[in-house]
C-alpha positions, 0 to 999 in steps of 0.5 A, spaced: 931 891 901 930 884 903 922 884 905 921 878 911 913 878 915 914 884 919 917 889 915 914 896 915 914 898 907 910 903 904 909 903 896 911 908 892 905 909 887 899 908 892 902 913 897 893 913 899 894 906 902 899 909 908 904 904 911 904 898 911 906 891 916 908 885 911 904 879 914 906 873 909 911 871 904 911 867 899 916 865 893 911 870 888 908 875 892 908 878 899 901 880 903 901 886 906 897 889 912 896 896 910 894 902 914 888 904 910 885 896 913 886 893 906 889 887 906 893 887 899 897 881 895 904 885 891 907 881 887 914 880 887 916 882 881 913 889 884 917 889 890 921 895 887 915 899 888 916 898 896 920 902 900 922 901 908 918 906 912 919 907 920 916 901 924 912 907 928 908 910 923 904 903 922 898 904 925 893 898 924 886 899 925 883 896 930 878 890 930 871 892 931 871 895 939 865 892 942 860 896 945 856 896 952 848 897 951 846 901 957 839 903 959 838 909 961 831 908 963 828 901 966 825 896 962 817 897 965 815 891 968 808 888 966 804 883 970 802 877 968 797 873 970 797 866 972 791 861 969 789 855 973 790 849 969 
């Protein structure tokens, strides 16, 4: 199997982690996104536990969604008085 960024793989002895998109490659490990949102470094010497998985069964987590604030209520308004200088 020939793991390049972008393969889909999953590893054979963590099968918690779910499947998992390789991200970086280096001449002793690969970095892999896992489904699991942890980001995990394989050495090479255990490129054996991987196995290509379907590249539609990645799913990423998705960053933090940003929330709208809404009010349900309006603020109250107080008045200030103005002093003269």
């Amino acid at each position: 199997m020939t793991i390049k960024p972008g393969t889909v793989v999953s590893h054979s002895g963590a099968t918690a982690w779910g499947v998992g998109k390789v991200v970086e490659m280096t001449a002793l490990r690969a970095t892999i996104q896992f489904s699991d949102g942890i980001i995990r470094k394989i050495a090479a010497s255990h490129y054996t536990s991987l196995q290509l998985a379907d590249p539609a069964s990645f799913v990423p987590i998705p960053e933090s969604v940003p929330v709208e604030k809404v009010r349900l209520t309006p603020k109250p308004r107080t008045k200030t008085k103005k002093t003269a200088a």
